[in-house]
C-alpha positions in Angstrom: 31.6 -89.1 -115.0 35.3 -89.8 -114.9 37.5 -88.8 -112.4 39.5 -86.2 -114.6 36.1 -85.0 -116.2 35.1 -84.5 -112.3 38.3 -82.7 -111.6 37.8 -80.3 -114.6 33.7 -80.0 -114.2 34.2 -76.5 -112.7 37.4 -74.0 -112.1 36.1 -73.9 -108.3 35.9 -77.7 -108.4 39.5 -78.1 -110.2 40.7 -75.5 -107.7 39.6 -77.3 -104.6 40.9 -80.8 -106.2 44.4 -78.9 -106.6 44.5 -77.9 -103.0 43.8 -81.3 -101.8 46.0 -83.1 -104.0 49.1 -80.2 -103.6 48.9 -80.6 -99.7 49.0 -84.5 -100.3 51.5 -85.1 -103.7 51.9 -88.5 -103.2 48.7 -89.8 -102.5 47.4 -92.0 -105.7 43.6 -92.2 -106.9 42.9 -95.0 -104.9 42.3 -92.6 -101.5 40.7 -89.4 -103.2 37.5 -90.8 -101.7 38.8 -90.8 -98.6 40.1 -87.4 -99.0 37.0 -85.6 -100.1 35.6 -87.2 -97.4 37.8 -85.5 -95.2 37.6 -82.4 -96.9 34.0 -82.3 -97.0 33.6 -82.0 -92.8 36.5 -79.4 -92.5 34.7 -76.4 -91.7 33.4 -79.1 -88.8 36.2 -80.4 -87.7 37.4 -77.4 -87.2 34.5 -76.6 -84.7 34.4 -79.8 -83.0 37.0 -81.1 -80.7 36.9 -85.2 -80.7 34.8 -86.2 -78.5 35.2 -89.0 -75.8 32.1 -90.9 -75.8 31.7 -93.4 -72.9 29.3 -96.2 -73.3 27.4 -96.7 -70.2 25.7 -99.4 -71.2 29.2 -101.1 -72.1 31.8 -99.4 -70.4 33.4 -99.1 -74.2 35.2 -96.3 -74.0 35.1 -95.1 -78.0 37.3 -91.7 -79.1 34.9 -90.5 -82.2 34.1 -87.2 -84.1 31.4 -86.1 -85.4 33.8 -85.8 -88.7 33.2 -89.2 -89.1 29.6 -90.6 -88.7 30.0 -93.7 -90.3 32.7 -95.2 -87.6 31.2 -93.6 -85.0 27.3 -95.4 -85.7 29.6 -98.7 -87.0 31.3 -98.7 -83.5 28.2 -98.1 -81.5 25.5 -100.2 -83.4 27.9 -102.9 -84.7 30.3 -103.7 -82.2 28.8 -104.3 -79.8 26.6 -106.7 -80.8 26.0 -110.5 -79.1 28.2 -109.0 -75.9 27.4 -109.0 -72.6 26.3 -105.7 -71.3 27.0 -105.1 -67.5 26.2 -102.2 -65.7 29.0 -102.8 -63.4 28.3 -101.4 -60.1 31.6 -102.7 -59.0 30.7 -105.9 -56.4 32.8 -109.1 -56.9 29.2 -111.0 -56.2 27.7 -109.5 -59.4 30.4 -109.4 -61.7 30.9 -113.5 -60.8 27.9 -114.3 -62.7 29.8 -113.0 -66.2 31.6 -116.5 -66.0 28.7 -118.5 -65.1 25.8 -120.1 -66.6 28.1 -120.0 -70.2 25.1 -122.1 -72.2 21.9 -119.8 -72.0 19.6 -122.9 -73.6 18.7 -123.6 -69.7 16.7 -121.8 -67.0 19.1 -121.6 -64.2 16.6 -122.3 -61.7 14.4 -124.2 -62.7 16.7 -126.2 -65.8 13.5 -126.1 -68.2 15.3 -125.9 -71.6 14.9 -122.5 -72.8 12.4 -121.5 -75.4 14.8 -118.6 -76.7 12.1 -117.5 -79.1 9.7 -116.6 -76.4 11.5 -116.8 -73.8 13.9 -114.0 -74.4 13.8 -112.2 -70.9 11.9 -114.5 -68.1 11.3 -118.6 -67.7 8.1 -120.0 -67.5 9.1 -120.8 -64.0 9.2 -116.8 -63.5 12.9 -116.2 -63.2 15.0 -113.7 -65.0 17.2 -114.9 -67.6 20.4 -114.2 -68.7 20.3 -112.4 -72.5 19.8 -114.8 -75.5 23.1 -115.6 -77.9 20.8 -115.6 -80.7 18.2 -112.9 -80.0 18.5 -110.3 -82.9 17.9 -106.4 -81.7 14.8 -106.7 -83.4 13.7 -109.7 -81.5 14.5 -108.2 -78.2 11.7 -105.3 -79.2 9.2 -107.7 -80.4 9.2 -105.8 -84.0 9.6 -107.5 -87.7 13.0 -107.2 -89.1 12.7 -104.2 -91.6 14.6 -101.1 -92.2 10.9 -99.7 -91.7 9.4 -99.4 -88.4 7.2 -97.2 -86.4 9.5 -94.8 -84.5 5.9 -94.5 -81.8 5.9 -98.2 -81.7 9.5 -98.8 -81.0 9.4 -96.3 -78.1 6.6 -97.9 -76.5 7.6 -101.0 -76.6 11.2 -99.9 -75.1 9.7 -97.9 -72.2 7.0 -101.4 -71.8 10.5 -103.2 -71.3 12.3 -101.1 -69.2 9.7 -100.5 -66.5 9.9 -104.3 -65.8 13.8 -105.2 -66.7 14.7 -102.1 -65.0 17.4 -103.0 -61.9 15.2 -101.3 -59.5 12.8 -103.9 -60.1 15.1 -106.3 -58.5 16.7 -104.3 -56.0 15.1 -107.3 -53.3 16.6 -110.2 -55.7 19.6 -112.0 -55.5 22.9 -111.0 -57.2 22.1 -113.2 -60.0 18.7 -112.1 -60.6 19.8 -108.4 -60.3 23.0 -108.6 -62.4 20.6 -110.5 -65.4 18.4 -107.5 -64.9 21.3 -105.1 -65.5 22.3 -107.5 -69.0 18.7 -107.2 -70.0 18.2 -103.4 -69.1 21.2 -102.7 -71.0 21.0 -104.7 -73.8 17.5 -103.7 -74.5 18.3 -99.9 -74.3 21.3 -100.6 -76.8 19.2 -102.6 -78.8 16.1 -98.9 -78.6 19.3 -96.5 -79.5 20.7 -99.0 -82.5 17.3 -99.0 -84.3 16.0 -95.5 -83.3 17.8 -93.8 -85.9 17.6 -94.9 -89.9 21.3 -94.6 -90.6 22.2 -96.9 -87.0 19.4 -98.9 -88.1 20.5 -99.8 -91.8 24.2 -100.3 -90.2 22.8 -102.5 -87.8 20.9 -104.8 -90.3 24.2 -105.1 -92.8 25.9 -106.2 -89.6 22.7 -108.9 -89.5 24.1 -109.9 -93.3 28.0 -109.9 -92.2 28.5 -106.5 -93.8 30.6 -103.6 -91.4 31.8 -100.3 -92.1 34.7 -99.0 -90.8 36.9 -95.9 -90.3 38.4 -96.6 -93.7 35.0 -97.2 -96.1 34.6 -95.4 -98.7 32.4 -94.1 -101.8 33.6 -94.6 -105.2 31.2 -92.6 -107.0 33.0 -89.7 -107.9 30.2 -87.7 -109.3 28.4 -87.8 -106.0 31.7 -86.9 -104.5 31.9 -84.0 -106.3 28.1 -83.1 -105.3 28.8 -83.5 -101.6 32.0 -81.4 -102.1 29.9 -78.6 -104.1 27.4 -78.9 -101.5 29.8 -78.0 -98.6 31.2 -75.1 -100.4 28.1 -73.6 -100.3 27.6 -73.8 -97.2 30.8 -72.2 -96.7 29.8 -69.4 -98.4 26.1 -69.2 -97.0 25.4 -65.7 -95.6 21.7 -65.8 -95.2 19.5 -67.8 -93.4 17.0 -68.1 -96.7 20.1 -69.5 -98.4 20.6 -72.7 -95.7 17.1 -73.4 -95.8 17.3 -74.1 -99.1 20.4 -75.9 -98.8 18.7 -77.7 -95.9 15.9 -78.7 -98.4 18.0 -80.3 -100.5 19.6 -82.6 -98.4 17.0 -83.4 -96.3 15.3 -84.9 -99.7 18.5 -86.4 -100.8 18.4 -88.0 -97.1 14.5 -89.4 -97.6 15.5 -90.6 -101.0 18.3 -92.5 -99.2 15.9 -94.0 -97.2 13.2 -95.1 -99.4 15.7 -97.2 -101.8 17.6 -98.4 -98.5 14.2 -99.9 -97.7 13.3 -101.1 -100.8 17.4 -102.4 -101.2 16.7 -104.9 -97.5 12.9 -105.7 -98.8 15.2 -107.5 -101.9 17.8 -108.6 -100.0 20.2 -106.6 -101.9 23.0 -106.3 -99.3 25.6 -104.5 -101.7 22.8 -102.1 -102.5 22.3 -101.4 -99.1 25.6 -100.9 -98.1 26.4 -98.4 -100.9 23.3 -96.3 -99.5 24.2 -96.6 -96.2 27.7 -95.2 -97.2 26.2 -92.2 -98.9 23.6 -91.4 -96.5 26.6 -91.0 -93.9 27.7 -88.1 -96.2 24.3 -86.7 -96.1 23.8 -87.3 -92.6 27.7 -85.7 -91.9 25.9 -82.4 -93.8 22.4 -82.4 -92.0 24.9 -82.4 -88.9 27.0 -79.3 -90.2 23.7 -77.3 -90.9 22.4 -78.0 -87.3 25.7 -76.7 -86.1 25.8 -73.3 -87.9 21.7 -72.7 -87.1 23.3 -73.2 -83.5 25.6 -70.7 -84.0 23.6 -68.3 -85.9 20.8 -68.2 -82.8 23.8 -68.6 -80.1 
């Protein structure tokens, strides 16, 4: 479908592209993407205040709305990946060790060369190490790189991990050992969160292939535009709880559909096939979001 055959596809649809392009007359083709998008969460944003969310595994201090999914799961999964993570609790002692011990191929106590493939959190020798340069999120779990995993399995092996990286395990330590524990602890818990959910997950494993999404991606399929748009117009004009259900319904399919060619796009190593799914299941995701919000305010 054409852009002008979109525009003219229904007098509601024609009506709503009018509004959009009268409040912005000099904006050229290029951006209506960018505007549906923005469009499509206005009921939302109107709703939602930005919200500040603070990191506390990082300290990254990232402004983000719920308006925009895609940079807010691109920021948290993707940026921070191959940093340190400190859980700063403020000592000179601790925070020394961020500038030591650079190379991480080498126990630091014992100087056995490090096996980082096994070796991802403690030396033969016993000690702590610091975290791996080259230890994917996936590694760090002990789980095969797919887009599908076993949500159970993940868990586990997370709450396995934290009961013996945790910092309170090391409270008796030194101030190396403890702040390694605090990088570990943190790192792994970054790594649980990244991988929990399917959309940070399939951001995550573009960012494995050198592919981000930012603030300023966008879909150029203007039919599906169009469909998300429709969509969000009805729920505008929902006034029934039968009528969000089925509304609900709908996208939650469209969302599971996302997921199984997402899967099947990584099996192939079809990166740009991938990244157009992750860019549309944002857009589902940003209406599952919306729907969760007005059942919150129908029971409030």
């Amino acid at each position: 479908m054409s852009a002008s055959q979109a525009y003219t596809a229904s007098p509601r649809l024609a009506n709503m592209w009018s509004k959009i392009m009268q409040s912005n007359p000099k904006v050229s083709k290029q951006f209506h993407s960018a505007l549906a998008y923005s469009y499509v969460d206005k009921k939302l944003a109107q709703r939602s205040s930005v919200d500040s969310i603070k990191t506390r595994e990082s300290g990254l201090l990232l402004s983000s709305s719920r308006l925009d999914p895609t940079f807010n799961m691109a920021a948290f999964a993707l940026g921070q990946q191959n940093k340190r993570l400190l859980s700063n609790d403020g000592s000179s002692s601790s925070s020394s060790f961020q500038h030591q011990n650079k190379t991480t191929s080498t126990c630091w106590k014992c100087g056995k060369k490090r096996d980082s493939a096994v070796e991802i959190y403690f030396c033969i020798c016993g000690s702590i190490l610091p975290p791996s340069d080259t230890s994917t999120y996936f590694d760090l779990l002990g789980l095969e790189k797919s887009f599908e995993l076993d949500v159970d399995v993940l868990t586990k092996k997370y709450k396995d991990l934290q009961r013996i990286l945790h910092p309170d395990k090391f409270s008796q330590k030194s101030e190396r050992e403890k702040f390694y524990s605090a990088e570990q602890s943190s790192l792994v818990n970054l790594a649980y969160t990244s991988l929990l959910k399917p959309l940070s997950r399939g951001l995550y494993m573009l960012s494995m292939h050198g592919e981000t999404l930012n603030e300023g991606t966008q879909c150029e399929d203007v039919e599906f535009l169009m469909k998300i748009l429709e969509t969000n117009e009805d729920l505008d004009e929902v006034t029934n709880t039968e009528s969000l259900r089925m509304i609900e319904h709908l996208n939650t399919r469209n969302i599971n559909q996302c997921y199984e060619i997402l899967s099947e796009a990584f099996r192939q190593e079809d990166i740009a096939g991938a990244k157009e799914i992750v860019i549309k299941l944002t857009y589902f995701t940003t209406i599952d979001n919306k729907i969760k919000e007005m059942e919150l305010y129908e029971t409030s």
